[in-house]
C-alpha positions, 0 to 999 in steps of 0.5 A: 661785896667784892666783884667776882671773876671765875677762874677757866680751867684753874687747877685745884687741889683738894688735900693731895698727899704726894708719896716720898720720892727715892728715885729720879723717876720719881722727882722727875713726875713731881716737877712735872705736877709743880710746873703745872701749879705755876702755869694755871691760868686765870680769866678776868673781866672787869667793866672799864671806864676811860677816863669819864671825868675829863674825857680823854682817850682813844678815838680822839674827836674834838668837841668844843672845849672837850675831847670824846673818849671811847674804846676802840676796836684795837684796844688793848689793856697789859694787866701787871702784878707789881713789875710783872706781866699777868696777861692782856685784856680787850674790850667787848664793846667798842665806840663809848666810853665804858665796855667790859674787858675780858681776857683768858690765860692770865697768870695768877697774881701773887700781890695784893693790887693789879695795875691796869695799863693801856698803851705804851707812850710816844711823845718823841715823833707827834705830828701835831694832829689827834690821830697821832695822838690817839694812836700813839700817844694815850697812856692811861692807868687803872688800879684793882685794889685788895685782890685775891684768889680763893680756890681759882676764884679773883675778887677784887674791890672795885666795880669798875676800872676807871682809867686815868690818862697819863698825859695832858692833851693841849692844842696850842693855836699860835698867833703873831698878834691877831694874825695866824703864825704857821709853823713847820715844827714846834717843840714842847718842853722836851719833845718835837712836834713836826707837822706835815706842812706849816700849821698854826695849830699843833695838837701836842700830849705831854705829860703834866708840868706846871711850865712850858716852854715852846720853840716854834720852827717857822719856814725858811728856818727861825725859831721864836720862843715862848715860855710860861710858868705855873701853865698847870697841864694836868693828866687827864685833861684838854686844854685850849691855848693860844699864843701871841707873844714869840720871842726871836730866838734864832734868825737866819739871815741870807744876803737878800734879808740882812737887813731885816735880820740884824733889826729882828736879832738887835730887838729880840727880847730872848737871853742870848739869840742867834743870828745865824749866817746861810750865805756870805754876806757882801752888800756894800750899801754900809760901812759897818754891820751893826749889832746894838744888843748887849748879849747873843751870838753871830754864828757865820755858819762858815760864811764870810762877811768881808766886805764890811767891818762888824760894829758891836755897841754892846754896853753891859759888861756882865753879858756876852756877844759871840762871833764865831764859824767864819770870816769877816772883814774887822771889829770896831767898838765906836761908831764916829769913833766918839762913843765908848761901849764896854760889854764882852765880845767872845770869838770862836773859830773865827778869821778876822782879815784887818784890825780889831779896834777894842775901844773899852771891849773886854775881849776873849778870843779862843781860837781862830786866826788875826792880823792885828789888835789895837787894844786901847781908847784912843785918850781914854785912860778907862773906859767910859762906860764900864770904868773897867781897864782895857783887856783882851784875854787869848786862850788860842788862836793865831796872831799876826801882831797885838799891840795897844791902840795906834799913836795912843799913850793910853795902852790895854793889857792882855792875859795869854793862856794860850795861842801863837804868835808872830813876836815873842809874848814874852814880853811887851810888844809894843806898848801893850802890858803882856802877862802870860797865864799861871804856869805857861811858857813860851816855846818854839811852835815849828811854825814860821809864820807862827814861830812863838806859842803859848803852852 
């Protein structure tokens, strides 16, 4: 038999025969009686489960690979009839798994099949602890199939709600190795996780995914990375996973920890890392400050590095290296002037005080402000490594003097689609072969140290 919930004060109506109505008054009294039909209330009660299987749920307590479930005092289920509010529902008993939920004044259901929900989500500020979680993050869904209501009386198939958690719950241990590697923050796929101080456990709800990709902010501001495929978090269950392996992401580098850094971001086995700059960078302990990675980006974070050369040894020419949001001193592509590289080199909003030497370099320069450009190889025809031609392309900036590389016969090309400059682009300067974009002109820029610019 269908489980039965008896209707408080349902109104019944029992063979009424309504008289013809010829006057306002009249339609005015049965509006009256036909609101009164639409605002019957019901009462329903229904003995619940959270989730028995995977014990998942309010008043979160871990215990060894699980998590206790019961229902709590504050607990409360929204009862929907498609999109539709019907009412809410509480428990009658609290601290165990199953209770009785009853609640008064629901509206009748038109459908066929009740959804039961409790909680409302949010992923976006966890902390990292199961009291957040518990609070605020349990979202499960129950379901009360072939619903009907005969003569003020629900019926309903089931003999009991059993409520599916909507999200996985995942405690994430992070190691460095075998040692403890504390975090301030970590994110989750798309959600953030911040601790109250630095943690190497963070307790994190997440909706199902067969991937995850994790972010860990670690004090004084690096981020390394892990990512994983096929992890399998389903809805409904704990799991318990530690993490050893960390890619740099993002490290910081400070005038104190230069030297640490560059080592940390020329290793990192992260696609395209960041180093980033929160102090000018003076040390003079070295000519060059040398990057040997063949993608990234050194973000200078408006800060200088003046008082050294940058020496980029990328070597792949299908990859990046981006300097970009500073000052520094110039760029070199050999080191001893004997070895050739030939990977890309991208500068954004960038200052460059004395020469950049390409040296077998593809260059895209956007925006910022240059002295001088040798584009060349010294008495190479190609380069060595890439056997590629010399170029560098502008699409903005400024630029004092560009030419091919000093006292050699061998030149670069360069394409312009954009920039200013302080000799007339138009045509070759120096030796250097110059090609203008398709379609661009060069015009009078009102500038007088700037004079000819690209539109």
């Amino acid at each position: 038999m269908g489980k039965k919930v008896y209707a408080l004060a349902a109104l019944l109506f029992c063979g009424a025969v309504l008289p013809a109505c010829t006057d306002k008054e009249d339609v005015k009294e049965n509006n009256s009686i036909i609101e009164n039909v639409k605002q019957q209330t019901l009462s329903l009660t229904i003995n619940a489960s959270k989730n028995k299987n995977s014990k998942i749920s309010k008043a979160l307590a871990e215990s060894g690979q699980n998590l206790a479930a019961t229902w709590g005092e504050n607990d409360e289920v929204s009862v929907y009839d498609g999109e539709t509010l019907l009412g809410t529902l509480k428990p009658q008993t609290t601290g165990e798994t199953s209770t009785v939920l009853s609640g008064n004044n629901l509206q009748a259901p038109t459908g066929t099949t009740l959804t039961l929900k409790f909680n409302t989500p949010n992923y976006a500020n966890q902390d990292g602890t199961l009291e957040y979680i518990a609070a605020n993050c349990d979202y499960a869904v129950a379901e009360l199939s072939e619903v009907k209501v005969v003569d003020g009386e629900i019926t309903y198939k089931e003999d009991y709600a059993d409520f599916i958690n909507q999200q996985a719950i995942v405690k994430f241990t992070l190691k460095n190795g075998d040692a403890d590697f504390s975090a301030t923050s970590l994110k989750v796929n798309d959600y953030t996780v911040t601790a109250s101080s630095a943690t190497n456990v963070f307790y994190v709800a997440i909706p199902a995914t067969s991937d995850v990709a994790l972010v860990a902010t670690v004090s004084g501001g690096n981020e390394y990375a892990y990512t994983k495929t096929g992890a399998n978090f389903s809805n409904g269950n704990f799991y318990n996973v530690t993490v050893k392996t960390w890619k740099a992401k993002l490290v910081v580098a400070t005038a104190s920890n230069i030297t640490e850094a560059i080592s940390i971001f020329n290793s990192s086995s992260y696609e395209n890392p960041t180093l980033k700059f929160n102090s000018d960078y003076t040390n003079t302990s070295s000519d060059f400050l040398t990057i040997t990675r063949n993608d990234g980006v050194i973000d200078l974070n408006n800060h200088s590095c003046v008082g050294k050369k940058m020496l980029i040894k990328n070597t792949d020419n299908s990859k990046t290296i981006t300097i970009q949001n500073g000052t520094i001193h110039g760029l070199d592509g050999n080191t001893g002037y004997t070895d050739t590289y030939a990977g890309k080199i991208k500068l954004i909003n960038l200052t460059v005080n004395d020469v950049i030497w390409t040296d077998g370099h593809e260059y895209i320069i956007e925006s910022g402000t240059y002295s001088q450009i040798y584009n060349g190889y010294g008495n190479k025809t190609i380069s060595a490594v890439s056997g590629l031609p010399n170029k560098v392309i502008i699409n903005g900036g400024s630029f004092k003097n560009i030419s091919d590389s000093k006292d050699n016969k061998f030149h670069g090309t360069y394409v312009i689609n954009g920039g200013k400059f302080a000799q007339n682009v138009g045509g070759t300067i120096e030796r250097a072969t110059i090609t203008l974009g398709t379609d661009k002109t060069v015009q009078d820029s009102g500038d007088t140290d700037y004079p000819y610019e690209v539109k």
